[in-house]
C-alpha positions as CSV (number, residue, x, y, z in Angstrom):
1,X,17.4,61.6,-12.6
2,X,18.5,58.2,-13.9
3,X,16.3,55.1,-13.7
4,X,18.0,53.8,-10.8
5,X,17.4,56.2,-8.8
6,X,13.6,56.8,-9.5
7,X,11.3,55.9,-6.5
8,X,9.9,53.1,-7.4
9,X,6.1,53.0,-7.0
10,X,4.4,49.7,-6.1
11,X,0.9,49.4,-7.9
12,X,-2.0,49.3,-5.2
13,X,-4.6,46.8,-5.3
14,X,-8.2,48.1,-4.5
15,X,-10.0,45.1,-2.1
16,X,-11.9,44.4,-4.8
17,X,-9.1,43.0,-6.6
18,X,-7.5,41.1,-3.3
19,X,-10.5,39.1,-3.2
20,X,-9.6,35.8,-4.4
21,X,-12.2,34.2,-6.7
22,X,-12.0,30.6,-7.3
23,X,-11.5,29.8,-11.2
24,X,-14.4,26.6,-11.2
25,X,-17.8,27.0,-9.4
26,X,-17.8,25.7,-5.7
27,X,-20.4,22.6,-6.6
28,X,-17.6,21.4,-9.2
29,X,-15.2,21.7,-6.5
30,X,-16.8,20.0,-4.4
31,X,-17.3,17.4,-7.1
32,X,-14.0,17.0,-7.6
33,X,-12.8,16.5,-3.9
34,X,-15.3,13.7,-3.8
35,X,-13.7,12.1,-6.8
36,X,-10.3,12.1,-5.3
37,X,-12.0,10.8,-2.0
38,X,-13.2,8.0,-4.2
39,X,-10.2,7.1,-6.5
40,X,-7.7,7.1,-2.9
41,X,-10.4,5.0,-1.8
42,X,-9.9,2.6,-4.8
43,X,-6.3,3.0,-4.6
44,X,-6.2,1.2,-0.4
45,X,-8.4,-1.3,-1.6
46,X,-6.4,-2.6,-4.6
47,X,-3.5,-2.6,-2.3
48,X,-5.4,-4.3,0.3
49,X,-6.4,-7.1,-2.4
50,X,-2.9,-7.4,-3.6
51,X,-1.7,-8.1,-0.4
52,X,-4.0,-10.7,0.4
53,X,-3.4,-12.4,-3.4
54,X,0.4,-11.9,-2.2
55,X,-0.5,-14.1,1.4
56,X,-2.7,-17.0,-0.5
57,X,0.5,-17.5,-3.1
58,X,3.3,-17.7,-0.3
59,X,0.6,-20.0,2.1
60,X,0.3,-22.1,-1.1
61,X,4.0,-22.5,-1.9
62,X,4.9,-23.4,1.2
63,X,2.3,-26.1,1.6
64,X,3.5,-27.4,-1.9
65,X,6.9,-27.6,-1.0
66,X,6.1,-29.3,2.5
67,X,4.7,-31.5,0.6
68,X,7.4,-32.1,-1.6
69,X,9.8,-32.5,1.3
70,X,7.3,-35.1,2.8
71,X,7.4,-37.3,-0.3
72,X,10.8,-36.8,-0.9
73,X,11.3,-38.4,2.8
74,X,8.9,-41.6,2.2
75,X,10.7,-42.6,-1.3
């Protein structure tokens, strides 16, 4: 018989070696997901403060130049 025609045998796994066991403990998961809660947490909230920084410059520039256009009209 040639190799290609050889049965090919697929090794079994016992249960034992289905189970899955996670590679870090379950209390440094846990850890972990509360860090990511945390930093996405951090992340909405710098955006949040961005945009507000964003608002106060445009409401600023437009009251400047309103200005300018008002004493632009008196001289």
């Amino acid at each position: 018989m040639s190799l290609k025609t050889q049965p090919r045998n697929k090794p079994r796994l016992s249960a034992f070696e289905k189970t899955y066991i996670p590679v870090s403990p379950a209390g440094l998961a846990r850890t972990h997901r509360i860090i990511r809660i945390k930093h996405g947490k951090e992340i909405q909230f710098m955006k949040i403060c961005s945009q507000i920084r964003l608002g106060d410059f445009k409401t600023k520039r437009s009251d400047n130049q309103r200005e300018e256009r008002r004493l632009k009209r008196l001289n």
